[in-house]
N, C-alpha and C positions, 0 to 999 in steps of 0.2 A: 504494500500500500504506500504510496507516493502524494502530495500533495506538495504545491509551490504557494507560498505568500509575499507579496511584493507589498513594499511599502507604498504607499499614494500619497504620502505626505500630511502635515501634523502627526495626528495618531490615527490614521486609517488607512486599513493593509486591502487589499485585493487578492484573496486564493482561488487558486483551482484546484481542484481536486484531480486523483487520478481518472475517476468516471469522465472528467472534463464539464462537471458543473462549475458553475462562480460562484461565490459569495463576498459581499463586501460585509468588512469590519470595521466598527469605529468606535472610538474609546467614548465616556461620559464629557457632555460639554465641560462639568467641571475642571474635566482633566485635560482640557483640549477639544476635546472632536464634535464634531458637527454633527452627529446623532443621524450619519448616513447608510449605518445597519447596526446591526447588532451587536453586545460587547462579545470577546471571546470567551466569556466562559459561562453568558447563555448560551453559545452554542454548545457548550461543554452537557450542558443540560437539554437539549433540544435531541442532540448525539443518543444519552441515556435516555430519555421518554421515546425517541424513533427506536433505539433499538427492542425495547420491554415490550412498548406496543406490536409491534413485529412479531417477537416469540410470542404473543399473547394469543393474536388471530390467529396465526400459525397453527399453536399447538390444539384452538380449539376448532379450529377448521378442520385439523386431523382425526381429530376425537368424532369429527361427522355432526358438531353443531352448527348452528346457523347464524352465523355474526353477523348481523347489517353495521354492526358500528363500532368504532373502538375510540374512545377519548381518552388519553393522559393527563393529568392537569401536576406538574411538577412544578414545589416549592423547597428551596433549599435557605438555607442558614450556611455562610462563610465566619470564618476564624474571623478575630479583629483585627490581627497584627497579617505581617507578611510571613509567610506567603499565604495570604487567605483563599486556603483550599477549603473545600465543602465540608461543613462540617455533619451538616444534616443535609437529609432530602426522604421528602415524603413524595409517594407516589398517589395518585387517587385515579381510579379506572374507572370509566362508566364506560360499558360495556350493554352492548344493544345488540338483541337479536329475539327466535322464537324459543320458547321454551329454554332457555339455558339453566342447564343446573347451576345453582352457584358453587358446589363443591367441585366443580371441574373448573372453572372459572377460577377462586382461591389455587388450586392445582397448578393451573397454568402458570399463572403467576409466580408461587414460588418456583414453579422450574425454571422459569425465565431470570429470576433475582438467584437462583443458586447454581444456576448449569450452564447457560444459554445467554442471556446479553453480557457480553465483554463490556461494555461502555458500564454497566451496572457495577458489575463484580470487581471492575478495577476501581471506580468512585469507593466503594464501600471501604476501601483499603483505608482512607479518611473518615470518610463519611458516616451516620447509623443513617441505613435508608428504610423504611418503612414505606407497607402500602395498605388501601384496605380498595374497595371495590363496590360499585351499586351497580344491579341489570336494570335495565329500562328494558321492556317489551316491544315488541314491533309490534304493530298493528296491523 
């Protein structure tokens, strides 16, 4: 896995990824930047809630449920001092489909936080992540 980030001057970098997507990065006005994306370490968390959500459909799509929807809503807590790594992150799933059990649903989920997303299992090395989960029904 390969990725290039170029400086654009102030504090805002321009990457590409190896897929050949963009993103542009831009530190808080505070600190400089002109609020023209994102800081890097919401992507840091945007990384973890794509990858959990990922293993989540996945594993309950294999199981032969019916997911119309998967929502992550991820909030963390950073250190105060440098280097303010994660210190928390809670995950909260809403989770939409027919019929879903939610004991496969809870299932998914810890396989995805114990086995399955890299982006999780390495935050946690900091981090305490926590998650809990609500089905909403399709209609």
């Amino acid at each position: 896995m390969k990725t290039t980030v170029t400086w654009t001057g102030g504090v805002s970098f321009s990457a590409t990824t190896g897929s050949g997507h963009a993103v542009v990065m831009d530190g808080a006005p505070e600190s400089g930047g002109q609020n023209r994306g994102p800081r890097p370490m919401e992507l840091v968390l945007v990384g973890s809630g794509g990858c959990t959500s990922f293993d989540v459909v996945h594993i309950l799509r294999k199981s032969r449920l019916e997911v119309t929807a998967c929502v992550a809503e991820v909030e963390a807590e950073r250190a105060a001092t440098d280097p303010k790594v994660f210190t928390r992150i809670h995950i909260h799933f809403i989770v939409t489909g027919r019929n879903l059990d939610p004991k496969k649903v809870a299932h998914a989920i810890e396989l995805s936080a114990t086995k399955y997303c890299s982006a999780s299992i390495m935050l946690a090395k900091t981090a305490k992540i926590t998650h809990d989960f609500e089905i909403a029904e399709t209609k």
